[in-house]
C-alpha positions as CSV (number, residue, x, y, z in Angstrom):
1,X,-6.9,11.9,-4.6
2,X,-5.9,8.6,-3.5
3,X,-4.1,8.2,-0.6
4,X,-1.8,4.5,-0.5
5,X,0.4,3.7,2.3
6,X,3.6,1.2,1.7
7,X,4.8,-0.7,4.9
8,X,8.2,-2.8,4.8
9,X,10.5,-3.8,7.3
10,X,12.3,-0.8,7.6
11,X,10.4,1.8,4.8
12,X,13.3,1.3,2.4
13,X,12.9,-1.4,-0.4
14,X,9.1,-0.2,-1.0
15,X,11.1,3.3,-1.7
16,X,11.4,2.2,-5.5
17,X,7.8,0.6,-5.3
18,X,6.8,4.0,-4.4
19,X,8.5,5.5,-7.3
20,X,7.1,3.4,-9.8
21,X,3.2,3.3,-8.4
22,X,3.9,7.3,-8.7
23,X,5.1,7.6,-12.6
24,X,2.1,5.0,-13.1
25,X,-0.4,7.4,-11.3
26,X,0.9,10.4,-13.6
27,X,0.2,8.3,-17.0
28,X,-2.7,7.3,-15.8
29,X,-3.5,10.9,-15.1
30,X,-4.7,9.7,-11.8
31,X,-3.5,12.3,-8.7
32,X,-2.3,9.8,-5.7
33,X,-0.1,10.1,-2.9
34,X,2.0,7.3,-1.8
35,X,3.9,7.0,1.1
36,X,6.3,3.8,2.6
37,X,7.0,3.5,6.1
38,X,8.3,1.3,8.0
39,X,6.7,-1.7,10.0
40,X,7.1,0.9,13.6
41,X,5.0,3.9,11.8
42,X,2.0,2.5,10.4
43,X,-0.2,2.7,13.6
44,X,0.3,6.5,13.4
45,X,0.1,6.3,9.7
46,X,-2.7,4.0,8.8
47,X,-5.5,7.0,9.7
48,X,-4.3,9.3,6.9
49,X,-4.4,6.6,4.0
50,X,-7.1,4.9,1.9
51,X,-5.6,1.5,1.8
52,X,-2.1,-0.5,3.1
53,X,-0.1,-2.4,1.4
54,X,2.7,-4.7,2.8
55,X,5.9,-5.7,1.3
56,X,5.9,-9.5,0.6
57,X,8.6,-9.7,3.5
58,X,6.3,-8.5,6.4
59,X,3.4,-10.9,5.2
60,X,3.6,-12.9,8.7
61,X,2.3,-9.1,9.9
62,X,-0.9,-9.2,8.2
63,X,-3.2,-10.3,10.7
64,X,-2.1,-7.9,12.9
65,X,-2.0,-5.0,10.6
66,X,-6.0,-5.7,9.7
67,X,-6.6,-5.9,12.8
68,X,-5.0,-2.5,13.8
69,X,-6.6,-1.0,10.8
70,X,-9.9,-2.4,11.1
71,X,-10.4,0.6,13.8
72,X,-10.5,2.9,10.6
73,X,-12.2,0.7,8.2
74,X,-8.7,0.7,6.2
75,X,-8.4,-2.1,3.7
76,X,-4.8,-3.9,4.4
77,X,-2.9,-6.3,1.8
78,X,0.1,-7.8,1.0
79,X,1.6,-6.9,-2.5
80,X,2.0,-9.7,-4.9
81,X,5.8,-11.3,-5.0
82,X,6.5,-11.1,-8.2
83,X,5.2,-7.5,-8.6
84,X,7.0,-6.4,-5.7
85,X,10.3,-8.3,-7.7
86,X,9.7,-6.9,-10.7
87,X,9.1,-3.3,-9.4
88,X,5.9,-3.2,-11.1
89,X,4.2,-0.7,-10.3
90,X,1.3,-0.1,-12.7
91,X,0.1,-3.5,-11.5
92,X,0.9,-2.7,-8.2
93,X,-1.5,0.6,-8.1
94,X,-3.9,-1.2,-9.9
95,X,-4.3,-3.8,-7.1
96,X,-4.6,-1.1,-4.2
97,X,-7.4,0.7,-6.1
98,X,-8.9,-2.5,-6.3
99,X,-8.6,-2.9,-3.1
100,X,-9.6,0.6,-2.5
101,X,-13.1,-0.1,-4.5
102,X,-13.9,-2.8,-2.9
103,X,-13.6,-1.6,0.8
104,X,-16.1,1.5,-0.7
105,X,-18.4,-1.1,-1.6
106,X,-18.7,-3.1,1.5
């Protein structure tokens, strides 16, 4: 299982993100949990989770949030604007196990 943590602002407009990255999972026949929070929760959070992913409005918050997550060897990112726009979430799960891969490998 994959484990994918969503941070925003406030946890709400990565809610339908979250949604979408979930149906993708399930026709991809791939078993994932994914999980938004807000930008307060994610030092408590980040532990539990393979990878981060930041909503494009929290960007600035990316040094910051490697850094934090570095102390678990958790891969951090921000999610691609016009995915994020577009609610794409296929593409958007795609990217984190990407992401997810590539911090195995390192």
């Amino acid at each position: 299982m994959v484990k994918i943590l969503l941070c925003c602002s406030a946890g709400m407009s990565t809610s339908m993100v979250v949604q979408r990255m979930q149906k993708a999972a399930t026709q991809l026949g791939l078993e994932a949990k994914i999980d938004a929070v807000g930008m307060e929760e994610f030092n408590e959070k980040i532990a539990e989770y393979d990878c981060c992913l930041l909503g494009p409005q929290i960007k600035y918050k990316l040094a910051d949030f490697e850094r934090q997550a570095q102390e678990y060897h958790k891969p951090v990112t921000v999610i691609n604007t016009m995915d994020y726009g577009m609610l794409n979430g296929e593409k958007i799960l795609k990217s984190a196990l990407a992401l997810i891969d590539a911090n195995k490998g390192a």
